[in-house]
VOKE-488218 format. One record per residue: x, y, z of N, C-alpha, C in turn; residue in one letter. Coordinates in steps of 0.05 Angstrom, whole numbers. Example, Ala and Ser with C-alpha at 12.3 -4.5 7.8 and 13.67 -1.06 7.14 Angstrom:
% VOKE-488218
264,-114,156,246,-90,156,264,-66,156,A
257,-45,142,273,-21,143,258,1,157,S
***
This chain:
% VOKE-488218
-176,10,-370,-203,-2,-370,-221,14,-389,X
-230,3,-399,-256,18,-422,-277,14,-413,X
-300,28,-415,-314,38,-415,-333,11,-400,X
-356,18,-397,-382,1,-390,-407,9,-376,X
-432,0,-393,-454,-1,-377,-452,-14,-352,X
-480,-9,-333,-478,-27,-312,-495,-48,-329,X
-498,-67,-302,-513,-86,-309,-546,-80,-304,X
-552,-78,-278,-576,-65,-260,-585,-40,-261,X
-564,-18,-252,-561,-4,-239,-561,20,-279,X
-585,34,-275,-580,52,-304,-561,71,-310,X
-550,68,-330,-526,93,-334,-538,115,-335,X
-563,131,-326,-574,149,-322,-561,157,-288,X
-540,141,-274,-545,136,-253,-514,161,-243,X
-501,153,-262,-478,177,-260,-481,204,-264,X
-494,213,-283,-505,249,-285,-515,241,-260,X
-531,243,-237,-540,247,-221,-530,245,-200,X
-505,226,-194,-489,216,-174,-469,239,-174,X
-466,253,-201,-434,266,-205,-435,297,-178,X
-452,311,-178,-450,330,-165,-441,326,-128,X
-465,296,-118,-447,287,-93,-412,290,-95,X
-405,258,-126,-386,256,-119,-358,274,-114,X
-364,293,-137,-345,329,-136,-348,339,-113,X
-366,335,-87,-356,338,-51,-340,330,-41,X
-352,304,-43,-341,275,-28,-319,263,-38,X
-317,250,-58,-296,245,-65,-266,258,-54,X
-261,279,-62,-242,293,-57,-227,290,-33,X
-246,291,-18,-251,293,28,-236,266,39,X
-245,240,20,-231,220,23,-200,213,22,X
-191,201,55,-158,190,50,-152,184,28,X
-166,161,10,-151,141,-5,-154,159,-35,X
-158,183,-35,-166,198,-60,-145,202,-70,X
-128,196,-90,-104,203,-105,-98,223,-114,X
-127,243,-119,-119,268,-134,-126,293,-117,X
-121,292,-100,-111,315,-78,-104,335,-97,X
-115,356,-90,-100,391,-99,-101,389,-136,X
-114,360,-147,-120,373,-168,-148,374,-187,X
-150,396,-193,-186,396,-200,-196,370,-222,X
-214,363,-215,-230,338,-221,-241,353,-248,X
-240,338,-268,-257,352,-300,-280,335,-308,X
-284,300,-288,-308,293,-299,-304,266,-286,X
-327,252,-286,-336,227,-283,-335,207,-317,X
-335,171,-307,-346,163,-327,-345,135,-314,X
-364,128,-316,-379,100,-303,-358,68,-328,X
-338,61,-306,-331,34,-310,-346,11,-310,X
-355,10,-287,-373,-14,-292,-393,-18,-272,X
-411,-25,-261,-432,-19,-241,-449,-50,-241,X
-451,-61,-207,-461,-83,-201,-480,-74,-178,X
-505,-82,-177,-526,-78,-150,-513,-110,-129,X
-501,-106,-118,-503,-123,-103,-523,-132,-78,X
-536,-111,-69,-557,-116,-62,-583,-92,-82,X
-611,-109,-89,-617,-92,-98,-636,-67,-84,X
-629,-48,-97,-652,-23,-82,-683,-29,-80,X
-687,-32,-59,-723,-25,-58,-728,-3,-40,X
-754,1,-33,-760,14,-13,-755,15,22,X
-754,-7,18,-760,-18,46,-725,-30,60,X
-721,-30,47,-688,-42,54,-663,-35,45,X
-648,-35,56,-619,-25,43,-610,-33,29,X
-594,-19,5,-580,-31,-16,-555,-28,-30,X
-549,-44,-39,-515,-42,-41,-501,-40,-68,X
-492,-19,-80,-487,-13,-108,-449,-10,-108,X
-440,-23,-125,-410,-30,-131,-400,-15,-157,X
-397,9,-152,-386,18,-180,-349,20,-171,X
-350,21,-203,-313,33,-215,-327,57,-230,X
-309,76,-214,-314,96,-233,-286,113,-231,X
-283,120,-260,-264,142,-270,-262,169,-263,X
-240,181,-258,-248,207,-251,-217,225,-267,X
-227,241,-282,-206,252,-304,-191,280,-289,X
-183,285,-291,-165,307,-278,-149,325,-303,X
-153,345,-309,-137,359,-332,-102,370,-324,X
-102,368,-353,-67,362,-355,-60,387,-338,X
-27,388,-336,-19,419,-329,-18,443,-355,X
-9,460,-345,-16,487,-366,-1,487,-383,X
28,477,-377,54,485,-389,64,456,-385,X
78,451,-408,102,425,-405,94,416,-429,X
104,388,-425,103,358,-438,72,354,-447,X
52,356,-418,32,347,-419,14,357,-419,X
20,385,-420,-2,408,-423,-26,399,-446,X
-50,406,-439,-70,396,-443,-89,365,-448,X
-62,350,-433,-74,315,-433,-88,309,-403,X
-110,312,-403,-117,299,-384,-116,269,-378,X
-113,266,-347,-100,243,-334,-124,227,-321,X
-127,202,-312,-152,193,-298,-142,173,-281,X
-155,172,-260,-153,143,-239,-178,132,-242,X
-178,101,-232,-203,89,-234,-210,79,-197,X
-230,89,-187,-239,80,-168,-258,55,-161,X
-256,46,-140,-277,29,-130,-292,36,-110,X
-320,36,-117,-338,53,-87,-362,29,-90,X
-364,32,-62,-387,12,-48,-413,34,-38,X
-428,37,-48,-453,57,-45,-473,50,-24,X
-474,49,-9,-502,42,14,-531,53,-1,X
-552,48,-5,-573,67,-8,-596,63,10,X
-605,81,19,-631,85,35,-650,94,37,X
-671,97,39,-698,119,45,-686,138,59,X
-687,138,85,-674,149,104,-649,136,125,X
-634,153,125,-604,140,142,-606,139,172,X
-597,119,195,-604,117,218,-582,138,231,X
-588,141,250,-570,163,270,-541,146,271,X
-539,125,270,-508,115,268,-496,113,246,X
-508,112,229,-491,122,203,-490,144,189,X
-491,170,205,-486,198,196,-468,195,179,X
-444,194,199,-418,200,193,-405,191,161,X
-429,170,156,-417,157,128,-441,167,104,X
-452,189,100,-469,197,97,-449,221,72,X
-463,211,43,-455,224,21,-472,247,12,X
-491,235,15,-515,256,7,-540,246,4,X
-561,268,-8,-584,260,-16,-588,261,-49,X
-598,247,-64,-605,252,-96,-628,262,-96,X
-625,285,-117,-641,299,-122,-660,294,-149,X
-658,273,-171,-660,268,-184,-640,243,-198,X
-653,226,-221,-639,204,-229,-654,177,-215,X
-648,153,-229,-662,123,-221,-663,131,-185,X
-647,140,-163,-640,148,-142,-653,163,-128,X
-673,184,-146,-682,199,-132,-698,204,-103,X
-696,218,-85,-707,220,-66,-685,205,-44,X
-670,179,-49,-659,169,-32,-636,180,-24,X
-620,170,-2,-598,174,12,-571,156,4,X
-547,174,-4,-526,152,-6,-500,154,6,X
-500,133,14,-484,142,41,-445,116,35,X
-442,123,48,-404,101,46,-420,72,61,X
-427,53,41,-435,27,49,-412,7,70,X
-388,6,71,-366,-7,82,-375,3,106,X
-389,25,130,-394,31,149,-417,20,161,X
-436,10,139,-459,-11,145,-451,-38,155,X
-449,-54,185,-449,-72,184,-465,-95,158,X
-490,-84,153,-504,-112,145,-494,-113,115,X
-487,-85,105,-474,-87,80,-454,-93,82,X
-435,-89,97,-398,-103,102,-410,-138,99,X
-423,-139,110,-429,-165,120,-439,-183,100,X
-452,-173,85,-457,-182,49,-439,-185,29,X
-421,-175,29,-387,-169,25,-380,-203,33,X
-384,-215,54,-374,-239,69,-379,-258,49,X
-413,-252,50,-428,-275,40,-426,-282,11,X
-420,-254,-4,-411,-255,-29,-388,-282,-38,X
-372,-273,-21,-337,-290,-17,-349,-316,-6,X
-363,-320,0,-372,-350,2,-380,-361,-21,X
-383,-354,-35,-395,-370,-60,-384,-353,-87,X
-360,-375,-87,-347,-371,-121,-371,-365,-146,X
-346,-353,-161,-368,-352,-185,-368,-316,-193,X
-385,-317,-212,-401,-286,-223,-409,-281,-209,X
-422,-251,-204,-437,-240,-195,-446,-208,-215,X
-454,-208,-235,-456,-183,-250,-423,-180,-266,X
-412,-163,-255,-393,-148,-265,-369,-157,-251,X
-375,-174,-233,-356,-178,-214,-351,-207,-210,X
-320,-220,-205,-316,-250,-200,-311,-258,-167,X
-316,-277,-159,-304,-290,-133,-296,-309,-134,X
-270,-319,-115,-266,-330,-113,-250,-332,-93,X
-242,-373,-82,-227,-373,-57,-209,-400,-48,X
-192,-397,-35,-175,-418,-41,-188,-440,-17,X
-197,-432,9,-210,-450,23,-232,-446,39,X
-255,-465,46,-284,-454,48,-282,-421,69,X
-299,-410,70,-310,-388,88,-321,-392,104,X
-324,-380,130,-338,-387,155,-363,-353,141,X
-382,-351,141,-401,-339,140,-406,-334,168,X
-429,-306,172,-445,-299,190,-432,-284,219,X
-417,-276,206,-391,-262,224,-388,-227,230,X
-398,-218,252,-399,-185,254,-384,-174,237,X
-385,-151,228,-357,-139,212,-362,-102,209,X
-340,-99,219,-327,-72,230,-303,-59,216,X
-308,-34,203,-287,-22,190,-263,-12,201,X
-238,-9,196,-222,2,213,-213,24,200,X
-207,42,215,-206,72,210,-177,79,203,X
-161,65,208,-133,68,203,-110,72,168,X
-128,65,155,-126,57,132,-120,82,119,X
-108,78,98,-92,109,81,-104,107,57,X
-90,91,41,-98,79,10,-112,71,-3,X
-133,45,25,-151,28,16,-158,33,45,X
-184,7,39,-202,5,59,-204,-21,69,X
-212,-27,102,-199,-55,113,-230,-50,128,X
-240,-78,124,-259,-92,139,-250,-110,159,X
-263,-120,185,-264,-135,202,-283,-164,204,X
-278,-184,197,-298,-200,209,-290,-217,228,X
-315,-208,256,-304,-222,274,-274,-219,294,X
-267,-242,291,-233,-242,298,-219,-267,275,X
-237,-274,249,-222,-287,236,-223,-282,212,X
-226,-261,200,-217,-257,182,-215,-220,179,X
-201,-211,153,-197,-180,149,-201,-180,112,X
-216,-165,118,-210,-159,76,-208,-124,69,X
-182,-138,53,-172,-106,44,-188,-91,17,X
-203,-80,18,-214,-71,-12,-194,-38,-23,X
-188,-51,-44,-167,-28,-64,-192,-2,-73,X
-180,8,-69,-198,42,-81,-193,46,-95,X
-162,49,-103,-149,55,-127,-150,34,-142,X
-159,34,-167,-156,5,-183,-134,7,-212,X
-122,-19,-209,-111,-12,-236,-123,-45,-257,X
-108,-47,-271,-119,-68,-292,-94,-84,-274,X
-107,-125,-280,-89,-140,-268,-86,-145,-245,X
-71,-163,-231,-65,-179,-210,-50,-161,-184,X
-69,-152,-170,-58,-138,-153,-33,-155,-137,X
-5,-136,-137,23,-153,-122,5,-165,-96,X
-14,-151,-77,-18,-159,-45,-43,-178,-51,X
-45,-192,-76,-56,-216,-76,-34,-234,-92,X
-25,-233,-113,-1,-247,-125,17,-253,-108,X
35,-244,-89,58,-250,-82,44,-270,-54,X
27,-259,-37,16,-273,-21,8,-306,-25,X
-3,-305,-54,-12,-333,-58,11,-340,-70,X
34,-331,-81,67,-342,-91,69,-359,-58,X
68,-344,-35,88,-348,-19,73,-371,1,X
42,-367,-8,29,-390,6,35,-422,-6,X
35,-410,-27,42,-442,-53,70,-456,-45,X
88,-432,-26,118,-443,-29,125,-449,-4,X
97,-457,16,94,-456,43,112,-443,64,X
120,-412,54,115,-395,80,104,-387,88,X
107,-389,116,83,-385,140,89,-352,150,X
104,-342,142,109,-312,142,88,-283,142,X
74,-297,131,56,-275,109,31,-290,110,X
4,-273,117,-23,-290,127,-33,-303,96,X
-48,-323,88,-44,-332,61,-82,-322,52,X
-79,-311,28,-113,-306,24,-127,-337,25,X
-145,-324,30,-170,-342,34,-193,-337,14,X
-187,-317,7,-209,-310,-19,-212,-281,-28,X
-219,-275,-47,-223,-249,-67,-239,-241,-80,X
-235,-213,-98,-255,-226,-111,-239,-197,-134,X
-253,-192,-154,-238,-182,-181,-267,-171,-192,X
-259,-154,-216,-282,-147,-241,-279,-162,-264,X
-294,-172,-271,-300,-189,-287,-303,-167,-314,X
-308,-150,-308,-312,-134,-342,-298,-110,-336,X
-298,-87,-351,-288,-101,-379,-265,-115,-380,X
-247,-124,-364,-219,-133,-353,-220,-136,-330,X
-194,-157,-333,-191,-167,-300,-176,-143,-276,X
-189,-140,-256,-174,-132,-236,-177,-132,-206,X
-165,-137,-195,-157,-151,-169,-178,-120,-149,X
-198,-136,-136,-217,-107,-122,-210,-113,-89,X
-211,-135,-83,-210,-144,-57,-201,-167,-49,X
-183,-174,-26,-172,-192,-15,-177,-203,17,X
-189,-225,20,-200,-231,52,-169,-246,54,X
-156,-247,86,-142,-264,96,-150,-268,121,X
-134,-287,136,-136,-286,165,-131,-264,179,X
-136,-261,203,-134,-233,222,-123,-246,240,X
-101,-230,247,-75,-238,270,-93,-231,291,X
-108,-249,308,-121,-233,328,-106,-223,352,X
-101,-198,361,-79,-194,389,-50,-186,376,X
-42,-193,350,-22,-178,334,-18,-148,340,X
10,-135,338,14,-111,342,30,-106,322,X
38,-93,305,47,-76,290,76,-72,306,X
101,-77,279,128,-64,290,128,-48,296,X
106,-22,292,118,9,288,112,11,330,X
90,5,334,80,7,362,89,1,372,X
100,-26,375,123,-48,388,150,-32,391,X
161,-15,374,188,2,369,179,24,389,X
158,52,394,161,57,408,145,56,432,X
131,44,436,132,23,474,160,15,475,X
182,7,463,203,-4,471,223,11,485,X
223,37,457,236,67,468,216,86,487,X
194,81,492,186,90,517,187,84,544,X
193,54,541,195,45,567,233,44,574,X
244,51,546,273,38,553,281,15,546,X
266,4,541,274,-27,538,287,-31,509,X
308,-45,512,328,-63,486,297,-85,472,X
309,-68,446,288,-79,426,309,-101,402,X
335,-103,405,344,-117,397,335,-144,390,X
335,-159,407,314,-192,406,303,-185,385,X
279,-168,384,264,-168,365,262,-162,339,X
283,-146,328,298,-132,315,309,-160,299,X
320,-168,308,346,-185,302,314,-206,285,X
302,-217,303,276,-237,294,256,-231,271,X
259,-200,276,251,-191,249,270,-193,226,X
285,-188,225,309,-197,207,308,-217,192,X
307,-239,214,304,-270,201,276,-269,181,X
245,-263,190,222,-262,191,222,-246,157,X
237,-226,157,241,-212,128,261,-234,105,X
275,-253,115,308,-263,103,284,-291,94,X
268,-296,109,241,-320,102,223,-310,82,X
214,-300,80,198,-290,55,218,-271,35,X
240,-267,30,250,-267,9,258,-285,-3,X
275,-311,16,275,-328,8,259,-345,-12,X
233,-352,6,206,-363,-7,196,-348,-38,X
199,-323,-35,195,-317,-65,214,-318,-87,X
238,-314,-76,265,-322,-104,268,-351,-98,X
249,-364,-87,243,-397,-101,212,-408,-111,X
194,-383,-107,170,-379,-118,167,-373,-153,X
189,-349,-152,180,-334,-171,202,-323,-191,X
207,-328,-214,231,-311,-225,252,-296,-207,X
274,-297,-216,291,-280,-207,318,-276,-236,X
332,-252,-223,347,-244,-248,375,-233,-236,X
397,-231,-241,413,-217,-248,427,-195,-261,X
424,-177,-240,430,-143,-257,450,-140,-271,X
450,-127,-302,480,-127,-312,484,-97,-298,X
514,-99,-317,525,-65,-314,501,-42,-326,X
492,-57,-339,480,-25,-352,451,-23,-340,X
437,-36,-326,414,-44,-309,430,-28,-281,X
448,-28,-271,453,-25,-251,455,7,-254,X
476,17,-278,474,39,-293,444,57,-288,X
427,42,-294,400,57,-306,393,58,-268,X
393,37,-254,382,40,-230,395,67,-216,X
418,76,-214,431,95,-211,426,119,-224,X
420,117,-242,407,141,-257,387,144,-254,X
366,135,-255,343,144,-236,333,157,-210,X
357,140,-193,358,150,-168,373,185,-157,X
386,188,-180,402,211,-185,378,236,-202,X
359,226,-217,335,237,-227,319,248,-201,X
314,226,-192,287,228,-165,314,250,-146,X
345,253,-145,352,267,-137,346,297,-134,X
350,302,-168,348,322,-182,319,339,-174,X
297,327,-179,273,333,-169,266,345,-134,X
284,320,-124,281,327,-99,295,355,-82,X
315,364,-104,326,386,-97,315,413,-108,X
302,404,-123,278,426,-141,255,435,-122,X
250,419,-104,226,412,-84,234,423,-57,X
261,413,-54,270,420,-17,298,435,-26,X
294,463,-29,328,463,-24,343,460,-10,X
340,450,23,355,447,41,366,423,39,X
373,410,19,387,381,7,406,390,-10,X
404,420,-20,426,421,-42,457,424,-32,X
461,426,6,492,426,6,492,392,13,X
482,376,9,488,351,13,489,332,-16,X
476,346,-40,468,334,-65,493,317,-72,X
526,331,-71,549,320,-85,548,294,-75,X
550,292,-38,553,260,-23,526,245,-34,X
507,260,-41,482,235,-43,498,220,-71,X
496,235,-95,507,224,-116,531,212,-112,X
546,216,-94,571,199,-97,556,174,-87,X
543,175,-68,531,150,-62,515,130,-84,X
493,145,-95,477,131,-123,503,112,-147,X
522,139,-144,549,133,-167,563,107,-162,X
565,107,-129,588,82,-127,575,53,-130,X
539,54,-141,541,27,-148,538,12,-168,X
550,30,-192,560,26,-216,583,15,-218,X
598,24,-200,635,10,-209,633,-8,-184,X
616,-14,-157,616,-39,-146,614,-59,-150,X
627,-88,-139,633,-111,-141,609,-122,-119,X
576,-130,-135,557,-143,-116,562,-167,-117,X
549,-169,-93,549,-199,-86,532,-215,-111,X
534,-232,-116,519,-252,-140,519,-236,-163,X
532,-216,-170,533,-203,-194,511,-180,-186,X
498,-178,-165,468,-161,-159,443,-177,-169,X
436,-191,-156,411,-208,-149,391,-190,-151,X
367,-190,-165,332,-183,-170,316,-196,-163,X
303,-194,-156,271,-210,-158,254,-194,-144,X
228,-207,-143,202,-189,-132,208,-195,-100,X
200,-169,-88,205,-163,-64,181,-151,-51,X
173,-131,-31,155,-127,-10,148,-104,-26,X
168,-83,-33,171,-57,-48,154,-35,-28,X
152,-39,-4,152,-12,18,138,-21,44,X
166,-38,53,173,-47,75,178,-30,94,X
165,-27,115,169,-13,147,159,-23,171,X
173,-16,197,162,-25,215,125,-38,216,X
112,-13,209,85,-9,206,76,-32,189,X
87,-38,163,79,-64,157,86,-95,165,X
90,-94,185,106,-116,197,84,-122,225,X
73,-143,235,58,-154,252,71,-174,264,X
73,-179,295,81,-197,317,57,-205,323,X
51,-230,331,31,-253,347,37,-247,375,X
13,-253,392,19,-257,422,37,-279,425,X
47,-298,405,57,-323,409,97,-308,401,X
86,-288,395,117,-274,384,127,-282,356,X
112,-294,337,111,-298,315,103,-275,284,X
130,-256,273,138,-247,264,124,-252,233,X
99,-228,222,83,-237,193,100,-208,184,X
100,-201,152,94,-186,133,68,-184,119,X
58,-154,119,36,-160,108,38,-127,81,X
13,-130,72,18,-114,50,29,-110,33,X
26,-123,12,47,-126,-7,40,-111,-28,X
32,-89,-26,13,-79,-54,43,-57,-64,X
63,-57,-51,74,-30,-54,67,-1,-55,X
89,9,-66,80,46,-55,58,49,-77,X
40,58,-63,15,62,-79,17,91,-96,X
33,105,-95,36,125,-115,58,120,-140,X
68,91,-134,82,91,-161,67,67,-182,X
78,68,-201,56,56,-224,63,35,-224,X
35,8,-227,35,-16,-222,57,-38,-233,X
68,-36,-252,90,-37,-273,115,-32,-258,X
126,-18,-246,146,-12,-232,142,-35,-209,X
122,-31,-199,118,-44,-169,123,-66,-170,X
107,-79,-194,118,-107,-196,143,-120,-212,X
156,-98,-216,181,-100,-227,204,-122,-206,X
222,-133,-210,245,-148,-198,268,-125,-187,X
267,-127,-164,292,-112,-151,304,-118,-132,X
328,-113,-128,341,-125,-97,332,-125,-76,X
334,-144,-68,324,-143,-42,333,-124,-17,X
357,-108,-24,370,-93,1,347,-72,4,X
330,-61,-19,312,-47,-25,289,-53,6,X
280,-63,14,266,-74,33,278,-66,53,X
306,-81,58,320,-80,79,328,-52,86,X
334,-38,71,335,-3,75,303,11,91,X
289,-3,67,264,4,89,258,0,119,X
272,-15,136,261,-28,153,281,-13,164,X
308,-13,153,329,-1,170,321,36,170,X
311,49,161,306,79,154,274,82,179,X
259,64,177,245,55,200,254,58,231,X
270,48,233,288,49,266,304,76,263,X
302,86,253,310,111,250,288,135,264,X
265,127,244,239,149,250,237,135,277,X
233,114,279,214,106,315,239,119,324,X
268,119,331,285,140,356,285,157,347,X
274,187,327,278,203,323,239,213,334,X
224,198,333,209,200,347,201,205,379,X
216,197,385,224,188,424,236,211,427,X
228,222,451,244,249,458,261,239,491,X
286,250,491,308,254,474,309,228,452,X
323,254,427,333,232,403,348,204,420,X
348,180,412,363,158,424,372,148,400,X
403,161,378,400,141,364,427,118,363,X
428,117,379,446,82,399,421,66,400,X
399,72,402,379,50,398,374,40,370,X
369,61,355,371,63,323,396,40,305,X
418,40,324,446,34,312,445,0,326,X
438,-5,347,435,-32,361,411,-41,341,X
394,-35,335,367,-58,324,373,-54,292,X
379,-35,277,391,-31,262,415,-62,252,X
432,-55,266,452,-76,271,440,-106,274,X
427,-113,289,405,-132,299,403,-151,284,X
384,-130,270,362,-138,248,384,-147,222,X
401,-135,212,421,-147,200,426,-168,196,X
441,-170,229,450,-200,233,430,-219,234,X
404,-214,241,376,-240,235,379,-239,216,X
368,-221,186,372,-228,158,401,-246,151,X
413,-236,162,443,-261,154,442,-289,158,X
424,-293,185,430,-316,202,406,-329,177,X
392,-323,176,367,-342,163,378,-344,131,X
382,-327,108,396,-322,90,413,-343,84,X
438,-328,99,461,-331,99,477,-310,79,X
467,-286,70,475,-267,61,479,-244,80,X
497,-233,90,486,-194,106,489,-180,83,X
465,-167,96,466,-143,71,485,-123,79,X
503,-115,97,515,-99,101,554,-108,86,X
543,-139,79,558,-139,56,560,-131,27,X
540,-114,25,543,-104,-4,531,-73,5,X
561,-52,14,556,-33,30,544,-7,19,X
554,-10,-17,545,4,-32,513,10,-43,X
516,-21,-47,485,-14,-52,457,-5,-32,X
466,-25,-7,452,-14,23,460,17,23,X
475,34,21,474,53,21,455,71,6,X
460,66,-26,442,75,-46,417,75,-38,X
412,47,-26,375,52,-27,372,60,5,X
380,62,9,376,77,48,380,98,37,X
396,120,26,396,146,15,373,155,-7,X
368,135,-24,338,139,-41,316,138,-26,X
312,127,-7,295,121,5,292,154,29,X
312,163,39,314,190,50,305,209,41,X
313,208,16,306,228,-6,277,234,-4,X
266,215,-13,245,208,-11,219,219,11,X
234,218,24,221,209,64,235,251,58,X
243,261,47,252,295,56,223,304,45,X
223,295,19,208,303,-5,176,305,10,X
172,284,15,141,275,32,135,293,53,X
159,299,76,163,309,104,155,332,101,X
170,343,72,167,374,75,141,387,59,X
128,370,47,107,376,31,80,366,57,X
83,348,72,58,339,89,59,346,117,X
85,341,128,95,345,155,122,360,163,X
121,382,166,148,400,167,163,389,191,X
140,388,211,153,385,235,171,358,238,X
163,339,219,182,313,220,206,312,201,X
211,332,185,233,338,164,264,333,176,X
261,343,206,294,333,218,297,305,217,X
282,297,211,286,254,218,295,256,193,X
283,254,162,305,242,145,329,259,138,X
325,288,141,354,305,144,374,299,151,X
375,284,181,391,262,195,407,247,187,X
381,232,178,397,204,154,420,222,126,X
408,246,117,411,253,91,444,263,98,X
454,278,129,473,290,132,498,267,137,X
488,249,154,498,220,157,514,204,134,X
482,198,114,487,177,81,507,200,58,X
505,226,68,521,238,51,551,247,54,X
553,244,81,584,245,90,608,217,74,X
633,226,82,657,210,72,653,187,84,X
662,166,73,660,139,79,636,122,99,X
619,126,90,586,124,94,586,98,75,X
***
């Protein structure tokens, strides 16, 4: 993204904003650059969506850049790197006793001065302008909307605190909009594949209802409204209530299966698909053997298992896949947690944005689908390694399950192509060591597990 004035709002407005944001920023979940020092600001693009006066609150929409300097030594030593954010600004005279908590600062100087700026998404009446926006297609400054079917307006709306990456609004009980923090240029996948899969009428996956994007200097995908499962629960919760109470989670398991084998479907008849040669399969393997390499640089308690991981990555080069090894666009970080049940027992996928730390280009790259299915299966893993005592006969039944639903709806098992299900359930471990031991020590025996397991003989 290059550069830009705002429209309203004066580019006098960043020198003055920058010293808050070098606090705040940082403190934030969805902040990408954790642990590394920030070298500057630079204003993308800036919309007043509501404007500032005195007397009323107001609502400022910037993208802003934030540069981070290179490392000392390497490749990249002295290139600094940048992410582009999206921030929703509240501004006020003074802030009410309920919105402390979202409370940035005060300006001391700049078009701002004297006022208060606080995290606007915590303001009902500003969330709630957000709505009204998405009601009515079209421009707005710097910014586009749009929507595939009318909007119900005038609807409470409540942030939810759960959020890692991005940020999720509430309206009501019928609708949810996800706003991206992290921005990149282009068609965000968790609006693209959603409206692929709505066009190809699966009912799998909640279908947007409307969005909206930056209009300057380039297109990019800022926010997405859909329906809100109202009474929906999340696989991951559903997994352990299941193993807390004891109860065979199979049924469900198995239904999820199908529920995942439906929206793959729907998109490798939505959307391109491809066939991996040998030397694609080659390179997939070698990568995975890379991210090995690293990962043993990181954890050494993987290096007496490293030979079985690679034998594993290795054997799906000289394997015989099914369809020659089938590609296409997929979920790309599939887990319990992303997976939602209805009170009616009706089985959605949601989130399709992929792993938000790998680059947008990858994400939306074409890959097998077992890729997913590892996810979901490495999932039933963490929920019984969670549950005290370990239960993993529960792990191996829904595991199993869920298989046979993907088969039954399909008509493919993935545990027919044993090599490659291996590979990416073992990449995926790797992975899940790498994370454990850098964020959460205490959860490092769960993919160890998997790692001592996927790396043994005839695995």
């Amino acid at each position: 993204m290059s550069e830009a004035a705002s429209t309203r709002t004066p580019v006098a407005l960043l020198p003055s904003l920058t010293p808050l944001l070098h606090r705040w920023l940082p403190r934030q979940r969805w902040f990408a650059g954790k642990g590394r020092p920030v070298a500057g600001f630079s204003l993308v693009s800036a919309a007043e969506l509501l404007p500032v006066d005195s007397t009323s609150p107001g609502l400022l929409h910037l993208l802003i850049r934030v540069q981070h300097p290179g490392p000392a030594g390497g490749k990249a030593a002295g290139r600094e790197s940048a992410d582009c954010y999206q921030l929703l600004l509240g501004v006020r005279t003074t802030l009410p006793p309920h919105l402390a908590a979202a409370l940035i600062g005060q300006m001391d100087e700049g078009p701002l001065a004297g006022r208060t700026v606080y995290e606007g998404l915590h303001d009902p009446r500003l969330a709630g302008l957000l709505l009204e926006r998405l009601r009515t297609p079209g421009r707005f400054g710097t910014l586009r909307f749009d929507q595939t079917v009318p909007v119900t307006g005038g609807l409470p709306a409540r942030i939810l605190d759960a959020e890692q990456s991005n940020s999720s609004l509430v309206y009501g009980d019928s609708y949810i909009l996800k706003i991206f923090r992290r921005v990149y240029p282009g068609v965000n996948p968790d609006l693209e594949l959603p409206l692929a899969l709505a066009r190809a009428g699966c009912e799998r996956v909640p279908a947007p209802v409307a969005w909206y994007e930056s209009a300057t200097p380039e297109p990019a995908t800022l926010g997405v409204l859909q329906p809100y499962l109202r009474g929906s629960q999340d696989g991951w919760q559903l997994a352990l209530k299941a193993l807390a109470a004891d109860d065979d989670f199979t049924e469900e398991a198995q239904a999820l299966g199908r529920a995942t084998a439906e929206v793959h479907t729907a998109l490798a008849a939505a959307l391109p698909t491809m066939t991996l040669s040998r030397a694609q399969t080659w390179h997939l393997a070698t990568a995975m053997n890379e991210r090995l390499d690293a990962a043993v640089r990181a954890v050494p308690d993987l290096l007496p298992y490293a030979r079985g991981l690679r034998d594993a990555f290795d054997a799906i080069t000289g394997a015989e896949l099914n369809g020659g090894g089938h590609a296409q666009r997929i979920h790309g970080d599939l887990h319990l947690g992303q997976t939602l049940r209805t009170p009616d027992g009706l089985w959605s996928v949601i989130d399709f944005e992929g792993e938000p730390a790998r680059p947008p280009a990858e994400r939306r790259r074409m890959q097998p689908p077992v890729r997913d299915i590892a996810g979901i299966l490495r999932s039933f893993d963490y929920a019984a390694r969670s549950h005290r005592p370990w239960n993993p006969a529960w792990a191996a039944r829904c595991r199993a399950a869920y298989c046979e639903g993907y088969a039954e709806a399909s008509g493919t098992d993935p545990r027919a192509e044993p090599e490659l299900l291996r590979a990416y359930e073992t990449d995926k471990a790797v992975y899940e060591v790498v994370y454990e031991a850098r964020h959460r020590p205490d959860w490092l025996p769960v993919p160890m597990a998997a790692i001592e397991r996927l790396a043994g003989p005839g695995q």
